[in-house]
C-alpha positions in Angstrom: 21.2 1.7 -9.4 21.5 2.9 -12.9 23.2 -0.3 -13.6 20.8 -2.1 -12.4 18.2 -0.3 -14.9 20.6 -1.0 -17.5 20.0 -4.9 -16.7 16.6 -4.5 -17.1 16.2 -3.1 -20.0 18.7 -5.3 -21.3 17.0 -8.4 -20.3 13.6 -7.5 -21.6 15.4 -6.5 -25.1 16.8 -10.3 -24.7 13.1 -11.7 -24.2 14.8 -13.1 -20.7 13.0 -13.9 -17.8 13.0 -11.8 -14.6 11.7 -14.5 -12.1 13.1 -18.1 -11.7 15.9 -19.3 -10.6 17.8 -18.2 -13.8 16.0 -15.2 -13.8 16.7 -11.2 -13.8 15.5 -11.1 -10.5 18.1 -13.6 -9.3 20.5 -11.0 -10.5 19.2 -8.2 -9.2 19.2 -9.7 -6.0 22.7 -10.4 -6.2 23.6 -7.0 -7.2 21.5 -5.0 -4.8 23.1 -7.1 -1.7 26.4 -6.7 -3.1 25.7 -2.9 -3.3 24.1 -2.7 -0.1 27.0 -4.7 1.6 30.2 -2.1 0.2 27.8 0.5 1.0 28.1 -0.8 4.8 31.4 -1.8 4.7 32.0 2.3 3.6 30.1 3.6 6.5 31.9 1.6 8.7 35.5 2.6 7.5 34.2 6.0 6.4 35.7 6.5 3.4 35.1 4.6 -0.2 36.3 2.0 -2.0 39.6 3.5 -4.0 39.5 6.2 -1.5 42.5 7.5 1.3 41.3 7.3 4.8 40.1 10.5 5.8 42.8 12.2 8.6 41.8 11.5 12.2 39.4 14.1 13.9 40.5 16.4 16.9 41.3 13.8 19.7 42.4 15.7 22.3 39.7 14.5 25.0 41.5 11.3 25.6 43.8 7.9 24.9 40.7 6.1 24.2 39.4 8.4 21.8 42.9 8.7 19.9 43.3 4.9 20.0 39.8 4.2 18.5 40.5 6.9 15.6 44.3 5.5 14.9 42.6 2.0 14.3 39.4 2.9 12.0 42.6 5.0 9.8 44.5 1.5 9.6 41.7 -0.2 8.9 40.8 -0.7 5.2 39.3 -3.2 2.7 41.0 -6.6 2.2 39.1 -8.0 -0.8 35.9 -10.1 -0.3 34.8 -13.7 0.4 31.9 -16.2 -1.6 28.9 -16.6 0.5 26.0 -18.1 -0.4 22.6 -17.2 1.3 18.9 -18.7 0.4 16.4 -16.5 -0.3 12.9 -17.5 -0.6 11.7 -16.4 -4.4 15.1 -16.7 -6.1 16.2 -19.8 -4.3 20.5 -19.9 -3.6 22.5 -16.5 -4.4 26.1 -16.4 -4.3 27.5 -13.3 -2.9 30.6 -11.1 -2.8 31.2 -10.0 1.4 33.6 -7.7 1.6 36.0 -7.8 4.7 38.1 -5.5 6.3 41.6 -5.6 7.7 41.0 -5.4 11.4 37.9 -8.2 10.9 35.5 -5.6 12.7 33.0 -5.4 10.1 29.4 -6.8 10.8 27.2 -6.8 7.9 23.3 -6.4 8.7 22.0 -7.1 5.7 23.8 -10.6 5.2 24.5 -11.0 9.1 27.6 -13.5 9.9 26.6 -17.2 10.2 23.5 -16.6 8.6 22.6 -17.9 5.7 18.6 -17.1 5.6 17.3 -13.9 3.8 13.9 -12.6 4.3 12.0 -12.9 0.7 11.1 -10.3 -1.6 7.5 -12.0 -2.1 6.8 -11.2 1.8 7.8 -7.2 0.8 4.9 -7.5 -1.6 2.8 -8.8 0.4 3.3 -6.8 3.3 2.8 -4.0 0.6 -0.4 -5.2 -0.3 -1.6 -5.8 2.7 -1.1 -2.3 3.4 -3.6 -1.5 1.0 -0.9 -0.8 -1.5 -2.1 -1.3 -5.3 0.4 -3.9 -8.2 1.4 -0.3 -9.5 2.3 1.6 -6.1 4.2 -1.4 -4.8 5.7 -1.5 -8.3 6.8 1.9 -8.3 8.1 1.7 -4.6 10.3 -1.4 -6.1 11.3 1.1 -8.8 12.2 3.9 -6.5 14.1 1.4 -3.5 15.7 -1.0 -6.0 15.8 0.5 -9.3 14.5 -1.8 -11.3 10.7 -1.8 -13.0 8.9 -4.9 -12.0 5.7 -5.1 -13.9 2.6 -5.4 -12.4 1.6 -8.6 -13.9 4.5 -10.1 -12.2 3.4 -8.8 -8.9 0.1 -10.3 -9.4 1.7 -13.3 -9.8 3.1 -13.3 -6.6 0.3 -12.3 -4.7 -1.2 -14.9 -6.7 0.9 -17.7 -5.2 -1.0 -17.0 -1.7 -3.8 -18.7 -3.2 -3.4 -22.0 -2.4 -2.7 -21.2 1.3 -6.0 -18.5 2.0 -7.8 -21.6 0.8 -6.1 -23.9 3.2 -6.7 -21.6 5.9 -10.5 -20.6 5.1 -10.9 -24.5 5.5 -8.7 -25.3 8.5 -10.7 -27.3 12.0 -11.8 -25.2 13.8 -11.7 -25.4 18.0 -15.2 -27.2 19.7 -16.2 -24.4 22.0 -15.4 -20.4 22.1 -16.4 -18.4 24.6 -18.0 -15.7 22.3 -18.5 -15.2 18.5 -18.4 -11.5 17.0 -19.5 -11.4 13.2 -19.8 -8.7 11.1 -19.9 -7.5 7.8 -17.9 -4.9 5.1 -19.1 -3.4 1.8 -16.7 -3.5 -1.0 -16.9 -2.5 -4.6 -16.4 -5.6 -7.0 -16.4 -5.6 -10.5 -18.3 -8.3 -12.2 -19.5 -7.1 -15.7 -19.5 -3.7 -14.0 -18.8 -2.8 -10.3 -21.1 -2.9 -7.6 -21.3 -3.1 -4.1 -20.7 -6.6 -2.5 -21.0 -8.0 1.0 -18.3 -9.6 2.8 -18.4 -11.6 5.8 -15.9 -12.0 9.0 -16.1 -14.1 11.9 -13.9 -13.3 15.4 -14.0 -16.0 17.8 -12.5 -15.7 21.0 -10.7 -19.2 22.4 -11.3 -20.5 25.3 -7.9 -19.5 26.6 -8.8 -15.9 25.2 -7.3 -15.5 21.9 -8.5 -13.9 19.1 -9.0 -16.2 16.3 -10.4 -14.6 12.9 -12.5 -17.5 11.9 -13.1 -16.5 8.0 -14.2 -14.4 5.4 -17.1 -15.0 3.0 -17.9 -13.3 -0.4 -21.5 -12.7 0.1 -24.0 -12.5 -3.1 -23.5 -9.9 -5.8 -25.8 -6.9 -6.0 -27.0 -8.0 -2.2 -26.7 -6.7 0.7 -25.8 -8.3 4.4 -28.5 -10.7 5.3 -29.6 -13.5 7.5 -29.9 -15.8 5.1 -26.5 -15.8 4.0 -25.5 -15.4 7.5 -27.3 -18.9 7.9 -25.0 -20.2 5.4 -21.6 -19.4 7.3 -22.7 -20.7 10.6 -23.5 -23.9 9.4 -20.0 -24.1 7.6 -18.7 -22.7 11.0 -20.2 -25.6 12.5 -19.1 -28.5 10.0 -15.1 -27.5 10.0 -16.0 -27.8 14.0 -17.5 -25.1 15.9 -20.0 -27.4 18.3 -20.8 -24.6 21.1 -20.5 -21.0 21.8 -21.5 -18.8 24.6 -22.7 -15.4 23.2 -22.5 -14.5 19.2 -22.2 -10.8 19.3 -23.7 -8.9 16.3 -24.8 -5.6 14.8 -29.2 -6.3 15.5 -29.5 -7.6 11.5 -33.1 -8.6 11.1 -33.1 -12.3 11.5 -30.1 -13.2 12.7 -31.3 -14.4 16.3 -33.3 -17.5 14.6 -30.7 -18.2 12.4 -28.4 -18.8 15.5 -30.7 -20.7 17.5 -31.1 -23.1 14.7 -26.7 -23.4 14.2 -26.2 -23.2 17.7 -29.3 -23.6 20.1 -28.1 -22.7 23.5 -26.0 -19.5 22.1 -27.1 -16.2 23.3 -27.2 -13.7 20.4 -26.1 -10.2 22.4 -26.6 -6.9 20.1 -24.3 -4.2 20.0 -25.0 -1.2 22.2 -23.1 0.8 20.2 -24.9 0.1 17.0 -28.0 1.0 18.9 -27.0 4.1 20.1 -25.8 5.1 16.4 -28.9 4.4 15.0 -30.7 6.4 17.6 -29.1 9.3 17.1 -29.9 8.8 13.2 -33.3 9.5 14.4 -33.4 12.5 15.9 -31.9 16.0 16.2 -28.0 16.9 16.7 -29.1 19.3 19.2 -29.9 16.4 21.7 -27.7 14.0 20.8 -26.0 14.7 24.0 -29.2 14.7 26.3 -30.0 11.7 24.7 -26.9 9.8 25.1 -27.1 10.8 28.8 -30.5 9.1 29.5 -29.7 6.2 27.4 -26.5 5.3 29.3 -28.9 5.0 32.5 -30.8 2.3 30.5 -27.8 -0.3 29.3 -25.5 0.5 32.7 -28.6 -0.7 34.9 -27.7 -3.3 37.4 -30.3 -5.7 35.6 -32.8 -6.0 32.4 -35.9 -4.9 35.3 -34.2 -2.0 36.3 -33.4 -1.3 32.8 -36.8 -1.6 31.4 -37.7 1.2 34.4 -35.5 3.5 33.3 -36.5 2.8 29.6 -39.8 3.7 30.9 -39.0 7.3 32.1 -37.0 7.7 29.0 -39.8 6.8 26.8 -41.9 9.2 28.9 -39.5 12.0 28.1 -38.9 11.4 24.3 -41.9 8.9 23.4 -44.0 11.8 21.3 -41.5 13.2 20.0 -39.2 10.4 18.1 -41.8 7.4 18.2 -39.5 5.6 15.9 -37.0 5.7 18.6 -38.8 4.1 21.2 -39.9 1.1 18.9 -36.2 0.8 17.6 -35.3 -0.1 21.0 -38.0 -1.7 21.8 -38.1 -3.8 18.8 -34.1 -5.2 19.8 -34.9 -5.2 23.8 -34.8 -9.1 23.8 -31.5 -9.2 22.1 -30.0 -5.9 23.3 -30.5 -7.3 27.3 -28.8 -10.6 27.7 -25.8 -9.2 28.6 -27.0 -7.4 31.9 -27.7 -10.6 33.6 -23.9 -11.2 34.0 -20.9 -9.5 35.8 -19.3 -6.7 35.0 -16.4 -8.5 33.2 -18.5 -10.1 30.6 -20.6 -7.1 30.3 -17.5 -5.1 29.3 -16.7 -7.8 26.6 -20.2 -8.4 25.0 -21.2 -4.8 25.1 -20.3 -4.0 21.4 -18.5 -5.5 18.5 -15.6 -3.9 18.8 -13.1 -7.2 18.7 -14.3 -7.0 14.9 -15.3 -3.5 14.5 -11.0 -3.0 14.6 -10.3 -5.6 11.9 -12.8 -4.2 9.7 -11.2 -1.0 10.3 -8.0 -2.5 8.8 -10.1 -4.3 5.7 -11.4 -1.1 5.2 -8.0 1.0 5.0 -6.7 -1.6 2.8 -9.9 -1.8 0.7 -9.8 2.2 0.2 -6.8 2.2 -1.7 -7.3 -0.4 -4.3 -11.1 1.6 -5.2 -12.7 -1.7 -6.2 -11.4 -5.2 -7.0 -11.9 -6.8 -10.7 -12.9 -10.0 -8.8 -14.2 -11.8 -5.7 -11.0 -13.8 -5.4 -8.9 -10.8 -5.8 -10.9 -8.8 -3.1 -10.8 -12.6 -0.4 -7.0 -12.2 -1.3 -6.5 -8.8 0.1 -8.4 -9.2 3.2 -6.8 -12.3 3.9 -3.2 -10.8 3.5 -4.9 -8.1 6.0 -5.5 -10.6 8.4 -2.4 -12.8 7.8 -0.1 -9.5 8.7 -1.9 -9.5 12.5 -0.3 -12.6 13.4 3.2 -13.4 12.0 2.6 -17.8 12.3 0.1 -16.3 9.4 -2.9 -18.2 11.0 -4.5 -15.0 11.9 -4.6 -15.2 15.7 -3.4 -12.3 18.2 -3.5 -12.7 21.8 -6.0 -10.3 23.4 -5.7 -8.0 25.9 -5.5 -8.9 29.8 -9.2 -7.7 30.4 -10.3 -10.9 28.6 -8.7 -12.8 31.9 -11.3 -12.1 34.7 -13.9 -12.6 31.6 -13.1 -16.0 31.3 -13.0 -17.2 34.7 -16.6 -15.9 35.0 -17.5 -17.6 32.0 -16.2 -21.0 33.6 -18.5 -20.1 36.7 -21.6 -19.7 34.8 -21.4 -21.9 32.5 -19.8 -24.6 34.2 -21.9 -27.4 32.2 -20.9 -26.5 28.7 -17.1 -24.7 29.6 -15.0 -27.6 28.8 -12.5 -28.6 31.7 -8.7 -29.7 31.0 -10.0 -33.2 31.0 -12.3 -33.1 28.3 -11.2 -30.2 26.1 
């Protein structure tokens, strides 16, 4: 390692480049599998280059044992062989294998008959990602490789995901889903000086029940989440494709029930429970919290919106003088809180809240809390979309959901047998 800091150093004195194919980095690769491959080849003699075999252990338990420890003292080093392998960033690499007498030795990190590395540009983006910021993942290069890659350089290669977020936040889009979840994140942008920011995310779930992250949108500086924006990303939804969808599942945002109609007029805008219950509770007293909960779950487990208006009756009965502003908070979302309860229990235990989304926002935020704010709106898209791209390795942000979306579906081709396209015509 300390030779490699010794390249380094000497290259920047040169002025040299450390990416390209001519590059430091082409070097460095070279050295660190070449280190990395007599560092295996040692562990699987056990003992070191220039070194005697150690003397053979104890064997007194049996042939086998005595046999296997006679060879690995035979067995030494018997000089190396070229081999070149492709890497992604550095492009061909020509590297030193070293073999061993007895032709037992199976290299991992070059593997035999391949010729294929994994790239150092996916480390950093998995890094980033992670949340990781240009100078952690440039001190964890430091510390694994030994050699100081600047930060600037980093940003370049995070950079070079550009062109394919764009691709991908422009990509067709599939004619019908089943359901729509969308949602919104608050992060920290600095534009002339840093401020809150709203970004957008759309989950749609495929009519053969995969989760397919539909976008993200940088919403308007100094704003905060709102239906008119919202307004916006439907219709650009709907031009890259989206003709029909079933149930758009959000978090009860002022507004956002006419803005669907007008994008997608026979869509049933569902609003999470959850939400509702969190903003109850912001309304009254810890103390009955619990009691609260309690009487509430009658109301959204009822067998239909009549019986849950009844209950909602004897609970407003119970708590209407003393939190008023809970009772109209419900009341106000009733017609978009109670779509859901006309349908089977499978599709109620889908639509109930906005989980699906509620999870990938968990993972924007994780991300989003180590970097503090971004210096840009692209910078900020860039991250979230690496988020996303690590879900699904094809990099097209799609993950297969979980079985309990099965039964879902086939009720959702029951009921809406009109607009659920068929084999034939999807």
């Amino acid at each position: 390692m300390a030779a490699i800091a010794e390249m380094v150093q000497e290259a920047r004195a040169n002025g040299d480049s450390l990416t390209g194919p001519s590059g430091l980095l082409k070097d460095l690769t070279k050295m660190v599998l070449e280190v990395s491959l007599e560092e295996e080849m040692t562990e699987h003699l056990g003992h070191g280059k220039h070194e005697s075999s150690a003397p053979a252990a104890d064997t007194d338990d049996d042939d086998n044992a005595s046999s296997n420890a006679d060879e690995r003292i035979r067995n030494v080093r018997n000089g190396t062989r070229t081999k070149t392998v492709l890497t992604d960033n550095v492009g061909k690499v020509e590297v030193q294998v070293p073999r061993d007498r007895a032709g037992t030795f199976e290299p991992v990190i070059v593997p035999k008959h391949h010729r294929k590395l994994g790239s150092v540009e996916q480390v950093v983006l998995s890094l980033t990602a992670k949340g990781l910021t240009t100078g952690e993942i440039s001190a964890h290069l430091e510390e694994i490789y030994g050699a100081s890659v600047s930060k600037d350089t980093i940003s370049r290669i995070t950079d070079r995901i550009s062109e394919e977020m764009n691709e991908w936040l422009s990509r067709p889009l599939d004619p019908i889903y089943a359901a729509i979840f969308i949602d919104a994140i608050v992060i920290k942008v600095r534009d002339g000086q840093v401020a809150n920011r709203p970004f957008y995310a759309a989950i749609g779930v495929t009519v053969d029940g995969c989760k397919d992250v539909l976008g993200l949108w940088a919403g308007t500086p100094g704003a905060g989440e709102g239906a008119k924006y919202w307004l916006a990303v439907l219709t650009e939804l709907k031009n890259r494709g989206v003709m029909d969808t079933m149930f758009v599942v959000c978090d009860g945002l002022k507004g956002l029930p006419d803005v669907v109609e007008t994008t997608w007029p026979d869509a049933t805008v569902q609003t999470c429970v959850i939400h509702l219950l969190r903003n109850s509770f912001r309304l009254t007293s810890r103390k009955y919290w619990d009691q609260i909960a309690r009487e509430l779950k009658l109301v959204y487990t009822a067998g239909s919106a009549t019986a849950a208006r009844s209950q909602f009756e004897v609970f407003t009965d119970a708590w209407g003088e003393r939190y008023p502003a809970l009772i109209r908070l419900w009341d106000n979302a009733w017609e978009e809180f109670t779509p859901f309860l006309a349908y089977d229990v499978e599709i109620r235990r889908i639509l109930f809240s906005t989980n699906a989304i509620e999870s990938l926002n968990a993972r924007y935020r994780r991300a989003v809390r180590a970097r503090g704010h971004f210096p840009n709106e692209q910078a900020a898209l860039k991250c979230l979309y690496l988020v996303t791209r690590s879900l699904d390795p094809t990099g097209r942000g799609q993950a297969r959901w979980t079985m309990r979306w099965k039964p879902a579906l086939n009720v959702f081709a029951t009921v809406f047998e009109g607009r659920w396209p068929t084999a034939e015509k999807y």
